[in-house]
C-alpha positions as a printed Julia matrix, in Angstrom:
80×3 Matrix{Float64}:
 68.74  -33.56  51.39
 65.56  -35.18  51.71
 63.2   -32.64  54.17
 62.85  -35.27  56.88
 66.85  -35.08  57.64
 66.54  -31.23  56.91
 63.79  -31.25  59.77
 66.08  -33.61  62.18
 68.96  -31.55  61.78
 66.81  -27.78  62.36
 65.41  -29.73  65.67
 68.98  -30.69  66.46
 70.63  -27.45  66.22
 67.53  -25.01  67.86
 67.24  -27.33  70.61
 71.35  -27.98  70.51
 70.65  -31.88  71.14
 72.18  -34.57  69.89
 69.65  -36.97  69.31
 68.17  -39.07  67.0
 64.66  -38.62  65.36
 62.16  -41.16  64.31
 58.2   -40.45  63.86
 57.41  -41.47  67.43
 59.97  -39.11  68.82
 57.59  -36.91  71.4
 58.81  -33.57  71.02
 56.73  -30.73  72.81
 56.5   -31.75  76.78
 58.8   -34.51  76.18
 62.19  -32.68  75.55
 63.39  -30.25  78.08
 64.85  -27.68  75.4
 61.34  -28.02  73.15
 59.68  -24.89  74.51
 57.39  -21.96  73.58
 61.07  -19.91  72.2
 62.16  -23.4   70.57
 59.4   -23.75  68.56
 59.24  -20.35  67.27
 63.31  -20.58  65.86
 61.76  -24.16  64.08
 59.19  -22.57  62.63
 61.28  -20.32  61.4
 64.09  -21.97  60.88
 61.65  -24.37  58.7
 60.2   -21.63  56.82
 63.55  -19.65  55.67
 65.47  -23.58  55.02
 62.58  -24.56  53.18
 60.6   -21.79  51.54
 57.22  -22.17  53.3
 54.84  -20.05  54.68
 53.39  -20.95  58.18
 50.87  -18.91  59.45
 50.08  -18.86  63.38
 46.64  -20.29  62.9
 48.21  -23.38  61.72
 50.45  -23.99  64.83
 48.67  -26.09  67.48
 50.42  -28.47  70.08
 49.44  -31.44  67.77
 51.8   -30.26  65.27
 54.22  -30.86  67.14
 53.29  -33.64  69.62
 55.96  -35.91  68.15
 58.31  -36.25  64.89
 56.03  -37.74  62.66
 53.18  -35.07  63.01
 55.92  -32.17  62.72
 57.28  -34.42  59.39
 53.55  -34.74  57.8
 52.91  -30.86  58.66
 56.11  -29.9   57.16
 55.34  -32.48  53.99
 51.78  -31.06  53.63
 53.05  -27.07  53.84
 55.78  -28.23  50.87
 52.84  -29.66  48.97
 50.6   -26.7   49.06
């Protein structure tokens, strides 16, 4: 499963939303459910699903300011 469907589905089930994803999707401040205790079961949700490492330095509202940032942060932590 290609990591951007991975990512859709984590979002879907930590936030329990049924809702479709694309890279303009505003996430944090946008969604209701997307808080400070959602994003910490993504990130780790992310890391154990996908075998990354994601250190708290690295998480900053841009990260997650819509789909396509969270999709290109995810994409760049696989790459490293």
């Amino acid at each position: 499963m290609p990591h951007q469907q991975l990512l859709a589905d984590i979002l879907r089930a930590v936030l329990q939303i049924d809702k479709q994803f694309t890279d303009d999707t505003p996430l944090l401040g946008a969604i209701p459910e997307f808080d400070s205790m959602a994003v910490i079961a993504v990130i780790t949700e992310l890391e154990e699903q996908l075998g990354i490492q994601i250190n708290d330095d690295e998480i900053s509202a841009d990260v997650f300011e819509n789909f396509g940032q969270l999709n290109k942060f995810v994409t760049q932590k696989q790459a490293a």
